[in-house]
C-alpha positions in Angstrom: 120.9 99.7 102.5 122.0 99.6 98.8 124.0 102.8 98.4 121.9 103.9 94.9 123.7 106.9 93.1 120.8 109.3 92.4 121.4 109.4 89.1 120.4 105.6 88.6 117.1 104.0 87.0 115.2 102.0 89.1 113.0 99.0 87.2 110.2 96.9 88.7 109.6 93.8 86.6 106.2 93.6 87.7 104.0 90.1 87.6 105.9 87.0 88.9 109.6 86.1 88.8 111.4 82.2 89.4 113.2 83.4 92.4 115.6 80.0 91.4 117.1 82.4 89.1 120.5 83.8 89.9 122.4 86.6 88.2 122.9 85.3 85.0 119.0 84.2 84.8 117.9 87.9 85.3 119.9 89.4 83.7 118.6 87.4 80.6 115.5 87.7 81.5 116.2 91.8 81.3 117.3 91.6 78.1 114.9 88.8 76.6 111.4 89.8 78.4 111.8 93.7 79.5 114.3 94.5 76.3 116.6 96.5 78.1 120.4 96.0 78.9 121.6 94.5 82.0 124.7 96.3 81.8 123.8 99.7 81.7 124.0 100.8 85.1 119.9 100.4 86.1 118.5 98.9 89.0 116.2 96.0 88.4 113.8 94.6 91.1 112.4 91.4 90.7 109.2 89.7 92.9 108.3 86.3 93.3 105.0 84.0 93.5 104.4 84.3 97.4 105.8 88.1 97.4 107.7 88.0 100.6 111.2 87.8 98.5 112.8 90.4 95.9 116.6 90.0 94.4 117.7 93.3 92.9 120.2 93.2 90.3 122.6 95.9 89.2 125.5 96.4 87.2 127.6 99.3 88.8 130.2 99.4 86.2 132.7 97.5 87.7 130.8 94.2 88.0 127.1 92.9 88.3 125.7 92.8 91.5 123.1 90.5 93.2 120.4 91.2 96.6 117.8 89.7 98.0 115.7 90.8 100.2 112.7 88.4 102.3 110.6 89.7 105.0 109.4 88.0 108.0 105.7 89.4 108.2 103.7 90.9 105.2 104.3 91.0 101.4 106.1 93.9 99.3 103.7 95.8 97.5 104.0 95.6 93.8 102.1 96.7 90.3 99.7 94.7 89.0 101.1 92.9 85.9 99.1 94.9 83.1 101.4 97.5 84.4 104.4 96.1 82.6 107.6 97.3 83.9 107.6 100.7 86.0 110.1 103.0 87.2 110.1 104.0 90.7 112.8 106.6 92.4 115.4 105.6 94.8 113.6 106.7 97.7 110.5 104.4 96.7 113.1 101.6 96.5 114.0 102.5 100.3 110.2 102.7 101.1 109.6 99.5 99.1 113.2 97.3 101.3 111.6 98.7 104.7 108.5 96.9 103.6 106.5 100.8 103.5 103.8 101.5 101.2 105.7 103.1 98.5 103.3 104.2 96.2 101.7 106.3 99.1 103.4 106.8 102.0 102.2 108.4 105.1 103.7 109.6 108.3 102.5 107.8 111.3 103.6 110.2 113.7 103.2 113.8 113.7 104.6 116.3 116.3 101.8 118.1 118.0 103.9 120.8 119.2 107.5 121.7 119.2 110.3 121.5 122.3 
């Protein structure tokens, strides 16, 4: 798991990324398409075409930082593109790498009864 200070901004470029692209291609992409600086410590979260495969980019102060993520089964859920970019909380981001509904999540096991 990405250890994300709490403190951080997490971005979702929502609609479809070139998951060619390495660091320096999304991080210009930040900057030319969302308008936001790379370098300011947020998290940003990019999907591609088939939506099995994210990278994450984040610069932590020390130096930028580059993940990928691709999951065997099933797609990540992400924003329709009329959304634009959204913000989501670092929890959601956990939620979102275990391949979880993060918009709504829902406990699939309840206790009946303690002990």
């Amino acid at each position: 798991m990405i250890p994300v200070p709490s403190q951080v901004r997490i971005w979702l470029a929502v609609g479809r990324t070139d998951m060619r692209r390495g660091m320096q291609g999304l991080a210009l992409q930040v900057q030319e398409t969302l308008g936001r600086d790379p370098h300011a410590g947020d998290i940003y979260v990019f999907r591609g075409r088939s939506g099995n495969l994210i990278k994450i980019i984040w610069h932590d102060g020390l130096g930028m930082s580059l993940y990928a993520k691709r999951l065997e089964k099933g797609r990540f859920l992400w924003p329709s593109p009329a959304d634009g970019m959204v913000s989501i909380s670092p929890a959601q981001l956990a939620y979102m790498l275990d391949g979880i509904d993060w918009r709504n999540p829902v406990h699939t096991f309840r206790p009946q009864r303690a002990g």
